[in-house]
PDB file of the backbone (N, CA, C, O) and the ligand in Angstrom, with CONECT records:
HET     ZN  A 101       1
ATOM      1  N   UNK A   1     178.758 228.376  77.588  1.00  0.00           N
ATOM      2  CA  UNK A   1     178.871 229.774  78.031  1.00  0.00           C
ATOM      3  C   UNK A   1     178.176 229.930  79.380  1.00  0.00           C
ATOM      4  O   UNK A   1     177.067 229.423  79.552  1.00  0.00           O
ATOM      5  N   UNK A   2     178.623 230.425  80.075  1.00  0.00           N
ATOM      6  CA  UNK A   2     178.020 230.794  81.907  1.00  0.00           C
ATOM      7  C   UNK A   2     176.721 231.600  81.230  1.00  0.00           C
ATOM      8  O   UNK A   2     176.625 232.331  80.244  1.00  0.00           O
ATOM      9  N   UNK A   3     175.753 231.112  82.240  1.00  0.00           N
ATOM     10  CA  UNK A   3     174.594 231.887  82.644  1.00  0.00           C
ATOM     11  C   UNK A   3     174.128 231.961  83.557  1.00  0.00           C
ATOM     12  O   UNK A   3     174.062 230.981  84.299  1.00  0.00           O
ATOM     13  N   UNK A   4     173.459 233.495  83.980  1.00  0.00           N
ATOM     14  CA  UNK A   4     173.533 233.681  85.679  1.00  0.00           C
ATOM     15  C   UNK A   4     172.289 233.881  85.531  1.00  0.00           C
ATOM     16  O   UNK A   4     171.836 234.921  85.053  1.00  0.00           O
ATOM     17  N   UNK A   5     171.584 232.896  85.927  1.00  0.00           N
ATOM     18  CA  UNK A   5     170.402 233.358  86.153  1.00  0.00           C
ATOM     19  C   UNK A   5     169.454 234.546  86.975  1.00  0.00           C
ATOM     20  O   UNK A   5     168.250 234.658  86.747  1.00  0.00           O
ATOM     21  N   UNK A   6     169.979 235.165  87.683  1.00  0.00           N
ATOM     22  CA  UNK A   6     169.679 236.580  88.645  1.00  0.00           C
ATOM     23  C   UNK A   6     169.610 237.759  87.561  1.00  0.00           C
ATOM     24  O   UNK A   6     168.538 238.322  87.337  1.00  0.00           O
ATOM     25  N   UNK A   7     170.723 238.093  86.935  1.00  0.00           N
ATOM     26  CA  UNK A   7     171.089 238.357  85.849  1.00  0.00           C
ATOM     27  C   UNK A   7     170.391 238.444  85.046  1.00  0.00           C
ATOM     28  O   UNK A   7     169.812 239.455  84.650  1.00  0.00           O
ATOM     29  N   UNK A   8     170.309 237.007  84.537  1.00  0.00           N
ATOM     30  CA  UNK A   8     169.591 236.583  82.870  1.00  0.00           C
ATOM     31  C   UNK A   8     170.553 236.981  81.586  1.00  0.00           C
ATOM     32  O   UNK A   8     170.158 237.385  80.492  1.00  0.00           O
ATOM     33  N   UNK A   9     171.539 236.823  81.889  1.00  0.00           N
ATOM     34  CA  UNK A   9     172.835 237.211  81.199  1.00  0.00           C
ATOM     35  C   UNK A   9     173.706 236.247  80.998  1.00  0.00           C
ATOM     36  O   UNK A   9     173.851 235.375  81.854  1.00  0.00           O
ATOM     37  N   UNK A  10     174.531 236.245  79.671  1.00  0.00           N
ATOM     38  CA  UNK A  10     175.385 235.282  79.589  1.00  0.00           C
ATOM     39  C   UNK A  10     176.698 235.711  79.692  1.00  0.00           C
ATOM     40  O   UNK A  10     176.707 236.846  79.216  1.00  0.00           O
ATOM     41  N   UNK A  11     177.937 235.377  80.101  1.00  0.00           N
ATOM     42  CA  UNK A  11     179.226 235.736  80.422  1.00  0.00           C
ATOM     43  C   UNK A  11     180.178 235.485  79.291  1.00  0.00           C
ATOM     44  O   UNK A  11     179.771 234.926  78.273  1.00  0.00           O
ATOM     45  N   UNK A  12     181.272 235.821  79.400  1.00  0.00           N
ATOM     46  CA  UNK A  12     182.208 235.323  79.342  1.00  0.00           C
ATOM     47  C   UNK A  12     183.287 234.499  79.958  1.00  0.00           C
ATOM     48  O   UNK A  12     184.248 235.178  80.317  1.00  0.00           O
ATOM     49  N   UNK A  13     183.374 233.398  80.146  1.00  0.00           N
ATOM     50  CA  UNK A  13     184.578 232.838  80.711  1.00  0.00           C
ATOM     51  C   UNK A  13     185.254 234.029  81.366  1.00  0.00           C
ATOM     52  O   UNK A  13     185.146 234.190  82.582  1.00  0.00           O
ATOM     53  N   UNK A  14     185.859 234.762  80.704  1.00  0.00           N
ATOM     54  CA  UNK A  14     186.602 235.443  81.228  1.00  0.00           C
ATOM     55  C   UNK A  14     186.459 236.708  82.065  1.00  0.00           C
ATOM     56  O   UNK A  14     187.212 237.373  82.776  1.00  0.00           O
ATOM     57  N   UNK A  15     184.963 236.775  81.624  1.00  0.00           N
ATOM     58  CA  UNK A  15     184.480 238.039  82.395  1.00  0.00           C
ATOM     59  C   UNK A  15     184.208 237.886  83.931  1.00  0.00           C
ATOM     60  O   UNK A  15     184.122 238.804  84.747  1.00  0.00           O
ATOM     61  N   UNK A  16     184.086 236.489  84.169  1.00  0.00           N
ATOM     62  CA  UNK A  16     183.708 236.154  85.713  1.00  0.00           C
ATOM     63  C   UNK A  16     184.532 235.990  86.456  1.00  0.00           C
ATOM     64  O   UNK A  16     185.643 235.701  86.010  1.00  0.00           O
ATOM     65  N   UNK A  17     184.349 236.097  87.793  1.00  0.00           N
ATOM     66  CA  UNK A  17     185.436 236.885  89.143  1.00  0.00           C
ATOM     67  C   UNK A  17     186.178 235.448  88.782  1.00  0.00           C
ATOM     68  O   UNK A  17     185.850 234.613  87.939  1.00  0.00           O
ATOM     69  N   UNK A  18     187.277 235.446  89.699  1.00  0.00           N
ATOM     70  CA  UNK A  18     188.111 234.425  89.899  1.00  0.00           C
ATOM     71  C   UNK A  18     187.383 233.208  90.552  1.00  0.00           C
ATOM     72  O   UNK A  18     187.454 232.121  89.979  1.00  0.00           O
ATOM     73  N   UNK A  19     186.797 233.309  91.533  1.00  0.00           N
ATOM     74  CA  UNK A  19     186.324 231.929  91.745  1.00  0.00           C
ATOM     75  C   UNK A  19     184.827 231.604  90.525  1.00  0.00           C
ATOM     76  O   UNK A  19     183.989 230.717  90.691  1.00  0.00           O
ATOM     77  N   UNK A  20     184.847 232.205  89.822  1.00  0.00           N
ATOM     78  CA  UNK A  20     184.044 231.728  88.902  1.00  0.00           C
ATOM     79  C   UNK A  20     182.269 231.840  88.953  1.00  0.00           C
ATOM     80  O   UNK A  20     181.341 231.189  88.473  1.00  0.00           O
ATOM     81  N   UNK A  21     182.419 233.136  89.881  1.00  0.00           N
ATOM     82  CA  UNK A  21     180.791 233.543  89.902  1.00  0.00           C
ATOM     83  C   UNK A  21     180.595 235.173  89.230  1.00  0.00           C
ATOM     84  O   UNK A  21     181.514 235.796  88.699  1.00  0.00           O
ATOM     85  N   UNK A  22     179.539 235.552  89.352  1.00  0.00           N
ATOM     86  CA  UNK A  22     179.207 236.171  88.520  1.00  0.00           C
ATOM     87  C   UNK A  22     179.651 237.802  88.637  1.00  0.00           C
ATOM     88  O   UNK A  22     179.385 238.113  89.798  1.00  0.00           O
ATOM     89  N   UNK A  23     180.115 238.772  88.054  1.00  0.00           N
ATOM     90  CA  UNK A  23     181.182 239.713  88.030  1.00  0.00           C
ATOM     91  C   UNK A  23     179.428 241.116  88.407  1.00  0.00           C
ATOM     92  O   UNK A  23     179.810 242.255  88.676  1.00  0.00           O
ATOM     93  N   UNK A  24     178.052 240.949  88.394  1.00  0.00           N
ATOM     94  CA  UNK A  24     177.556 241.853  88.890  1.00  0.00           C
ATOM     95  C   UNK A  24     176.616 241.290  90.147  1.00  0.00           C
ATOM     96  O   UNK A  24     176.387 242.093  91.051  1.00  0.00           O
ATOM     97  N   UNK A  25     176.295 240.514  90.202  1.00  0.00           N
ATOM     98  CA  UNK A  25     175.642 239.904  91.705  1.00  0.00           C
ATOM     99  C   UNK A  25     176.286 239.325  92.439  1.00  0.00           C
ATOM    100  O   UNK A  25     175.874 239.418  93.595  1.00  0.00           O
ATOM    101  N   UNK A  26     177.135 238.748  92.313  1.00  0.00           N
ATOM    102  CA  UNK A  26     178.161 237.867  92.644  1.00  0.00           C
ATOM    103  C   UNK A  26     177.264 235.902  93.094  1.00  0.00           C
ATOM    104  O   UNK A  26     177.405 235.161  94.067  1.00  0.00           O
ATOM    105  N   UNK A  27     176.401 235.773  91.776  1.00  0.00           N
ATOM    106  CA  UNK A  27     175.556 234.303  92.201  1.00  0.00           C
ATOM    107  C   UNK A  27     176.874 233.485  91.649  1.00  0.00           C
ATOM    108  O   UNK A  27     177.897 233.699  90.997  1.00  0.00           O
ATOM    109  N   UNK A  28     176.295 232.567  92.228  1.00  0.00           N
ATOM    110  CA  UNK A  28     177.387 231.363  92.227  1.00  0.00           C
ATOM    111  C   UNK A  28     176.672 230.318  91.783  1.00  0.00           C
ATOM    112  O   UNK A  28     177.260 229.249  91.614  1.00  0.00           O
ATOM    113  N   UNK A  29     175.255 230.426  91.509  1.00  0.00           N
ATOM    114  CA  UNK A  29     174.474 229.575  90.336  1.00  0.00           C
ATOM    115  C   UNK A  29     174.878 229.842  88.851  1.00  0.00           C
ATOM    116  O   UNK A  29     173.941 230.456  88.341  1.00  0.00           O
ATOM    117  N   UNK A  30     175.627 229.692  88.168  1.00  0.00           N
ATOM    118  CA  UNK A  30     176.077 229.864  86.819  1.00  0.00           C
ATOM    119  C   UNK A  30     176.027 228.517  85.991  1.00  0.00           C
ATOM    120  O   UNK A  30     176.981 227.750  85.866  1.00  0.00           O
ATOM    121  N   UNK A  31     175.084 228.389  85.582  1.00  0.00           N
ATOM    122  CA  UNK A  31     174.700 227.237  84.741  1.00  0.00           C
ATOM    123  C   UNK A  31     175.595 227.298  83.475  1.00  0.00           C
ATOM    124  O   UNK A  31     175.394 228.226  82.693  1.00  0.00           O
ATOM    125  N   UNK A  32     176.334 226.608  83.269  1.00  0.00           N
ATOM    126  CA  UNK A  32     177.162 226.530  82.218  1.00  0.00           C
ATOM    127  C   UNK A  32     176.904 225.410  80.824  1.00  0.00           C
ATOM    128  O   UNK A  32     177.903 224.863  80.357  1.00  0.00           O
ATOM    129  N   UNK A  33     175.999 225.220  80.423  1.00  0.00           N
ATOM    130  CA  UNK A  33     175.750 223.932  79.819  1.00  0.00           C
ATOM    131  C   UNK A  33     174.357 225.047  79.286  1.00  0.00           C
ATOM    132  O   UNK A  33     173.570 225.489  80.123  1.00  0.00           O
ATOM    133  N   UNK A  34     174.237 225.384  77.774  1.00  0.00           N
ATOM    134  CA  UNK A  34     173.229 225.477  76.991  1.00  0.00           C
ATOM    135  C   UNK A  34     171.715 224.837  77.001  1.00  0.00           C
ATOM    136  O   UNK A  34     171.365 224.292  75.954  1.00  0.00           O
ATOM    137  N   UNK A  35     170.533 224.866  78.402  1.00  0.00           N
ATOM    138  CA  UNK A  35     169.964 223.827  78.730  1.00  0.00           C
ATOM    139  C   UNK A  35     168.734 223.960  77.412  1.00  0.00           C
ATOM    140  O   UNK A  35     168.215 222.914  77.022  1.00  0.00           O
ATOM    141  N   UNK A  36     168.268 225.475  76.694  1.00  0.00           N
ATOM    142  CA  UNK A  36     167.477 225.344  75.912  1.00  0.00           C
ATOM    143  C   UNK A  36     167.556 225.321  74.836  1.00  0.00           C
ATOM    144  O   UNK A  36     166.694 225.814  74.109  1.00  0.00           O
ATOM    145  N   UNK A  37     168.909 224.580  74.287  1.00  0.00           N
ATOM    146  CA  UNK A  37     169.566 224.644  73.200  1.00  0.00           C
ATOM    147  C   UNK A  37     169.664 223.180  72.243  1.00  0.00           C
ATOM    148  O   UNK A  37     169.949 222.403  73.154  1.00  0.00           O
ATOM    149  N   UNK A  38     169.617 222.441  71.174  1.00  0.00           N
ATOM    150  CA  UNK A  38     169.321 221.649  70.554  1.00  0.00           C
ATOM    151  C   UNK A  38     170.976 221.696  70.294  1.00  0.00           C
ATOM    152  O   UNK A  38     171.469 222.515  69.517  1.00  0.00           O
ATOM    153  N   UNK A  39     171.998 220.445  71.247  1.00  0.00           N
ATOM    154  CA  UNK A  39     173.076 220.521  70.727  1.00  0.00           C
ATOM    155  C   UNK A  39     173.605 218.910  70.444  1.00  0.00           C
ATOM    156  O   UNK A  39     172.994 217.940  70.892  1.00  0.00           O
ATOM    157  N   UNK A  40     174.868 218.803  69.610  1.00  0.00           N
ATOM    158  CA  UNK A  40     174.991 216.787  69.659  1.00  0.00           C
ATOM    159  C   UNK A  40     174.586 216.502  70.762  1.00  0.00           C
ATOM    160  O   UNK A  40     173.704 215.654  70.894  1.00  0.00           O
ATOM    161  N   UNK A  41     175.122 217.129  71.790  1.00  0.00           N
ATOM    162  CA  UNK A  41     175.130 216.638  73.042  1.00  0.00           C
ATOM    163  C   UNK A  41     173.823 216.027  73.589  1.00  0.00           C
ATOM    164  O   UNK A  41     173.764 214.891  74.060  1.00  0.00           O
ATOM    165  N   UNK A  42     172.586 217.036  73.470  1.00  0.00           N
ATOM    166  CA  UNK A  42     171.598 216.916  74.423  1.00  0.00           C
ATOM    167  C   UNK A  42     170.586 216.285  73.427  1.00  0.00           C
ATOM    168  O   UNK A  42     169.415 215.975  73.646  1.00  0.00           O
ATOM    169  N   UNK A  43     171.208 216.181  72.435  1.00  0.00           N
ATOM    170  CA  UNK A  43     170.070 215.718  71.357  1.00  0.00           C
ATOM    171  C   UNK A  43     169.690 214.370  71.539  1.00  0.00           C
ATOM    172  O   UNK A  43     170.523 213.472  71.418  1.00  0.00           O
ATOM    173  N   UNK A  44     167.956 214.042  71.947  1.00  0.00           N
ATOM    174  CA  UNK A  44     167.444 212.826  72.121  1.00  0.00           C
ATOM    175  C   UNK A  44     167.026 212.342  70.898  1.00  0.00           C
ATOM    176  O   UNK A  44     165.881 212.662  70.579  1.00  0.00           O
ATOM    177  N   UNK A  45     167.685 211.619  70.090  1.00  0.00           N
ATOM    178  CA  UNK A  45     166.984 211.144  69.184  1.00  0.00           C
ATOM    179  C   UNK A  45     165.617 210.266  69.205  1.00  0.00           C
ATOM    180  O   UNK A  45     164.748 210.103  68.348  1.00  0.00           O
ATOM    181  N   UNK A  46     165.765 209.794  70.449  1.00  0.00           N
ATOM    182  CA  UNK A  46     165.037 208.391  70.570  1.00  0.00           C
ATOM    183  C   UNK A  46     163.916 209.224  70.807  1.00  0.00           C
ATOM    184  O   UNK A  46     163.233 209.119  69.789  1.00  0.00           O
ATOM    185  N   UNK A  47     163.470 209.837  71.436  1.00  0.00           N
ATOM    186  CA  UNK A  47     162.193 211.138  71.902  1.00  0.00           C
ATOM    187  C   UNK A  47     161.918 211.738  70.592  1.00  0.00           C
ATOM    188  O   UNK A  47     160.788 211.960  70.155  1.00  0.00           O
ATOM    189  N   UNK A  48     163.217 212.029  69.890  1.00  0.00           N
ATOM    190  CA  UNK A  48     162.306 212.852  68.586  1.00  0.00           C
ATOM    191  C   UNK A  48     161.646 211.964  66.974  1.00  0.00           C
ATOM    192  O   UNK A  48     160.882 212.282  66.063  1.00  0.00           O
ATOM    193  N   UNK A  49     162.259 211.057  67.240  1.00  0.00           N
ATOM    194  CA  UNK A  49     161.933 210.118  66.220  1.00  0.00           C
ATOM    195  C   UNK A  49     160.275 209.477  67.166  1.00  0.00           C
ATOM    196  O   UNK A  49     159.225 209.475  66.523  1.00  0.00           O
ATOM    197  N   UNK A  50     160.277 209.183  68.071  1.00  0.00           N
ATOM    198  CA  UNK A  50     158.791 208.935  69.189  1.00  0.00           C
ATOM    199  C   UNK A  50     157.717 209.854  68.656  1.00  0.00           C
ATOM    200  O   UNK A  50     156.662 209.521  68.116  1.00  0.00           O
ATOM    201  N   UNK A  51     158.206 211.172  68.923  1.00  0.00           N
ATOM    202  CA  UNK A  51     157.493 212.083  68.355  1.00  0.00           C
ATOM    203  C   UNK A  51     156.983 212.555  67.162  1.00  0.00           C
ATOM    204  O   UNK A  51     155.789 212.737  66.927  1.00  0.00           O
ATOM    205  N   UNK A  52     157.820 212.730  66.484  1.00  0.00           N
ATOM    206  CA  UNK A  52     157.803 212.887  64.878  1.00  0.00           C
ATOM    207  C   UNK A  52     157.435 211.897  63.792  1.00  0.00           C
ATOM    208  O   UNK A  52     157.046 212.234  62.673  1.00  0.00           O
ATOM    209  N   UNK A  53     157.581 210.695  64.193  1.00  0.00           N
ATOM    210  CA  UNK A  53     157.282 209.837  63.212  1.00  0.00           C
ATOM    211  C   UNK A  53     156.552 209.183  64.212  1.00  0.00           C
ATOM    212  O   UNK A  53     156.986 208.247  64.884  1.00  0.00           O
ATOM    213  N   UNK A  54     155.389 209.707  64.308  1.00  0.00           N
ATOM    214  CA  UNK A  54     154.080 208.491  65.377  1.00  0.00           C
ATOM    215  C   UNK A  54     153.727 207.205  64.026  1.00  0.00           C
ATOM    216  O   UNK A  54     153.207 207.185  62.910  1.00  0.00           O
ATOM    217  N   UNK A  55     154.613 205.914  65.314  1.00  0.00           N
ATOM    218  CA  UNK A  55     153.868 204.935  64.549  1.00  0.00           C
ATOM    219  C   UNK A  55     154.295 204.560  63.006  1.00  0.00           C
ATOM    220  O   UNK A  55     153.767 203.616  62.418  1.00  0.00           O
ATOM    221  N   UNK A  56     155.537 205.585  62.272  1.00  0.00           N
ATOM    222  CA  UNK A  56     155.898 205.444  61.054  1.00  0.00           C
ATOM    223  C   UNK A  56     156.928 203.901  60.864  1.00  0.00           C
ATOM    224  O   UNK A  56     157.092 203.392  59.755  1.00  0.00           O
ATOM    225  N   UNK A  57     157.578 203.286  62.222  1.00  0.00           N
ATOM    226  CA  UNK A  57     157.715 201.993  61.774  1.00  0.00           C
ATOM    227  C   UNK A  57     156.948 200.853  62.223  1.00  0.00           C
ATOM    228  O   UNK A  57     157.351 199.737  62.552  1.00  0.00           O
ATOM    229  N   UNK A  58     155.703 201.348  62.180  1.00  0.00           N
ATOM    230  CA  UNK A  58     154.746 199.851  62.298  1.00  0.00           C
ATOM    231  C   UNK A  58     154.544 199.428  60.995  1.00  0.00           C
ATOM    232  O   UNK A  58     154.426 200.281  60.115  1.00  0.00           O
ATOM    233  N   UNK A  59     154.480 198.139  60.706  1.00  0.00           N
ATOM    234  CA  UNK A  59     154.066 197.799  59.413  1.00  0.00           C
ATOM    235  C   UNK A  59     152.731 197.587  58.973  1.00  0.00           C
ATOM    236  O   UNK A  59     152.016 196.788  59.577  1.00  0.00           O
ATOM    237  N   UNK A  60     152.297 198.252  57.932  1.00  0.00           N
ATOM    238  CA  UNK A  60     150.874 197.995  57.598  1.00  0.00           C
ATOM    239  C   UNK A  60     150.199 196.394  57.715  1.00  0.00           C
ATOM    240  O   UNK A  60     151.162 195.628  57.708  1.00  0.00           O
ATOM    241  N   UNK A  61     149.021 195.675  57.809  1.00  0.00           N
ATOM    242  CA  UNK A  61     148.740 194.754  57.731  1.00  0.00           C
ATOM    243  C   UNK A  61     148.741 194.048  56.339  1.00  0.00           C
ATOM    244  O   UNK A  61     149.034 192.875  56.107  1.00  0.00           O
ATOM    245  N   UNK A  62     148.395 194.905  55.564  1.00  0.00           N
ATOM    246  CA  UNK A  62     148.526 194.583  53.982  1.00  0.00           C
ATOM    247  C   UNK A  62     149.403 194.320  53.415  1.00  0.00           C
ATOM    248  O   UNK A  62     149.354 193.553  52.453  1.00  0.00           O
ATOM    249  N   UNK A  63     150.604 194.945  53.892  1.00  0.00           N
ATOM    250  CA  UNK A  63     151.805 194.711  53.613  1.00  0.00           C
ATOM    251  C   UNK A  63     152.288 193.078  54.015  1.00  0.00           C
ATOM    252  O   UNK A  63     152.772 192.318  53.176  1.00  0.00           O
ATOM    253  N   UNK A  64     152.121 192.811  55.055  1.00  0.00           N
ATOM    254  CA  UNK A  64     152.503 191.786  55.831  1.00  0.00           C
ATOM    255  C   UNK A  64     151.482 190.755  54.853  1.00  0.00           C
ATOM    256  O   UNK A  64     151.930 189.623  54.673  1.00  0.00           O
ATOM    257  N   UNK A  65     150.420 191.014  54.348  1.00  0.00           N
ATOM    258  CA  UNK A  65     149.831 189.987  53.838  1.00  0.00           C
ATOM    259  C   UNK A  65     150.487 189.378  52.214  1.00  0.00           C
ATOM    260  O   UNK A  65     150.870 188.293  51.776  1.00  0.00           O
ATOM    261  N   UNK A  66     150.329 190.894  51.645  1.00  0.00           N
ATOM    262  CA  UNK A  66     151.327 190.957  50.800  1.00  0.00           C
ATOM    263  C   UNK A  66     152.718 189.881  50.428  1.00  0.00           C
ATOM    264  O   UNK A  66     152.865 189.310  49.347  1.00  0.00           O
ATOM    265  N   UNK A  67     153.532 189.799  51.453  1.00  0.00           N
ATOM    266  CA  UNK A  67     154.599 189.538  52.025  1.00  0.00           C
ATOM    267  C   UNK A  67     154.610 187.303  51.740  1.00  0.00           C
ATOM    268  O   UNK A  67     155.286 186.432  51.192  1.00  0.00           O
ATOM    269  N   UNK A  68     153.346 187.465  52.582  1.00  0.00           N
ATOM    270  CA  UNK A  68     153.354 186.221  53.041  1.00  0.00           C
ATOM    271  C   UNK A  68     152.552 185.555  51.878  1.00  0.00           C
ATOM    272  O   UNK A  68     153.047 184.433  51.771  1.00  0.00           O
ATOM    273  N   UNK A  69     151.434 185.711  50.841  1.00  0.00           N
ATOM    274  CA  UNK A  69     151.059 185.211  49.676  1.00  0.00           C
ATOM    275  C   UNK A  69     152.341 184.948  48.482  1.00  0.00           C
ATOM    276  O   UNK A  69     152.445 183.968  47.745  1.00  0.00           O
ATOM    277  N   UNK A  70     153.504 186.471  48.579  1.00  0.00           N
ATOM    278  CA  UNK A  70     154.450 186.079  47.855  1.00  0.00           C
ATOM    279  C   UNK A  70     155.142 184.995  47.940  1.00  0.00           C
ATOM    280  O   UNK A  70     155.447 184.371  46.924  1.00  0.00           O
ATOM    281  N   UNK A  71     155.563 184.529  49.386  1.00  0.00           N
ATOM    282  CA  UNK A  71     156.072 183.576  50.192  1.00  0.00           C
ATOM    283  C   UNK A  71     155.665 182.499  49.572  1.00  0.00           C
ATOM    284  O   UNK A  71     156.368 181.835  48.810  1.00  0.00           O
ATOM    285  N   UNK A  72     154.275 182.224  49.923  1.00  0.00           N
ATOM    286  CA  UNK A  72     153.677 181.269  49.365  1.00  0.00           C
ATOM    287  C   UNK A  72     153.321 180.608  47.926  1.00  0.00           C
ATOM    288  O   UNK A  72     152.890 179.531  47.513  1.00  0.00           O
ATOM    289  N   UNK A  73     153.840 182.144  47.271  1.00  0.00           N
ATOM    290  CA  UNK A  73     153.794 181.532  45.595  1.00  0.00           C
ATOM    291  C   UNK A  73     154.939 181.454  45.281  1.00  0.00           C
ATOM    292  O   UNK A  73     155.139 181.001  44.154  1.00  0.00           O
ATOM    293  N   UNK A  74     155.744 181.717  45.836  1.00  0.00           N
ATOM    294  CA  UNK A  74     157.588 182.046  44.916  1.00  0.00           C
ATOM    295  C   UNK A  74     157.769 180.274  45.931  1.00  0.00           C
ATOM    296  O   UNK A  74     158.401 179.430  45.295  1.00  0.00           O
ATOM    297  N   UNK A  75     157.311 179.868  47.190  1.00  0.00           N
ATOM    298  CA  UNK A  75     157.237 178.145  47.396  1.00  0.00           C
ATOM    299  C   UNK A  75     156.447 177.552  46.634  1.00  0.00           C
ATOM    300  O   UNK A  75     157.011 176.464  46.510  1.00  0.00           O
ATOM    301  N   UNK A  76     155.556 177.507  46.049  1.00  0.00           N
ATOM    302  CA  UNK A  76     154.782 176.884  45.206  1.00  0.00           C
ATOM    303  C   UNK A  76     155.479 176.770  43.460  1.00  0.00           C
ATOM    304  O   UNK A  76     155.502 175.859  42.632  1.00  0.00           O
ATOM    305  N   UNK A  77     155.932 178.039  43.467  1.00  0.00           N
ATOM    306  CA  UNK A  77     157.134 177.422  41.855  1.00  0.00           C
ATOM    307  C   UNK A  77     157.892 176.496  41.873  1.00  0.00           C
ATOM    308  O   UNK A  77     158.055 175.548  41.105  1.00  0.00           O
ATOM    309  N   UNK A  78     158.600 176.947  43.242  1.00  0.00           N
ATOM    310  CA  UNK A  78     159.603 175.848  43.668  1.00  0.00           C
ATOM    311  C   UNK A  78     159.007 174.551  43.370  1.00  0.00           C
ATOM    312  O   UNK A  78     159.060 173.953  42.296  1.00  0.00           O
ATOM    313  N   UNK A  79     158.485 174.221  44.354  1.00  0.00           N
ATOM    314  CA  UNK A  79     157.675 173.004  44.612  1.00  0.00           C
ATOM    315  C   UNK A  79     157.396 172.421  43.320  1.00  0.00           C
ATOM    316  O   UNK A  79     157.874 171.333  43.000  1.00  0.00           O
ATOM    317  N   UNK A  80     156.439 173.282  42.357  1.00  0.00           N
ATOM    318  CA  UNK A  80     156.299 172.783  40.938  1.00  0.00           C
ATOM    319  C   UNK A  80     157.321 172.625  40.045  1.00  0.00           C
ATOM    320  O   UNK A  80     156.822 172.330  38.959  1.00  0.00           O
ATOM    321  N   UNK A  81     158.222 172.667  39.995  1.00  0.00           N
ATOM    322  CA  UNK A  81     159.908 172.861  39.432  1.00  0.00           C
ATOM    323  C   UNK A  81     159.550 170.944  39.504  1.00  0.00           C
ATOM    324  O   UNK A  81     159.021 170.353  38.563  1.00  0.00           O
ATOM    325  N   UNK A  82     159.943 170.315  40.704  1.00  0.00           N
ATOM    326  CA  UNK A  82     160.020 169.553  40.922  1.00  0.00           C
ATOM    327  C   UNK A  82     158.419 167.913  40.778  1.00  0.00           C
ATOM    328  O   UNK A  82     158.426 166.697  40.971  1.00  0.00           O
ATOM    329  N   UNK A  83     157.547 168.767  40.426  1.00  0.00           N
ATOM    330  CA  UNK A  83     156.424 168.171  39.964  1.00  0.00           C
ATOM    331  C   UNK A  83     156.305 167.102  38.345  1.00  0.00           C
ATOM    332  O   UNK A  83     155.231 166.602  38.013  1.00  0.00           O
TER     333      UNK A  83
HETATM  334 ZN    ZN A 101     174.495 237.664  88.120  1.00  0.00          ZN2+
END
């Protein structure tokens, strides 16, 4: 939707002069693109997931330790299988 900033008003397509400026000041700054608006378009995911989840995919250290003792015992059955 046009917005004229002089104004502070939003248009109609159709309400604006023919060359496409504004039907009471006549600005020809008409920002057409929703700039404070949360749309598919402008939506940063990568910034809001940054933001919102600080740090939520680091992995704990415990975990990782976790991880790697299992490792080491689910190889050690193995291993004994064959003992
Ligand atoms: Zn205007």
């Amino acid at each position: 939707m046009p917005w004229c900033e002089p104004c502070a008003k939003y248009f109609a397509p159709s309400a604006l002069t023919t060359s496409g400026d504004c039907p009471s000041c006549g600005s020809h700054a008409l920002v057409t693109g929703n700039t404070n608006k949360v749309t598919a378009k402008n939506l940063d995911l990568k910034a809001l997931a940054a933001s919102g989840g600080q740090g939520a995919e680091k992995i704990p250290w415990h975990f990782k330790l976790l991880v790697v003792l299992l490792v080491i015992y689910l190889g050690w059955r193995i291993v004994s299988l064959f003992l």
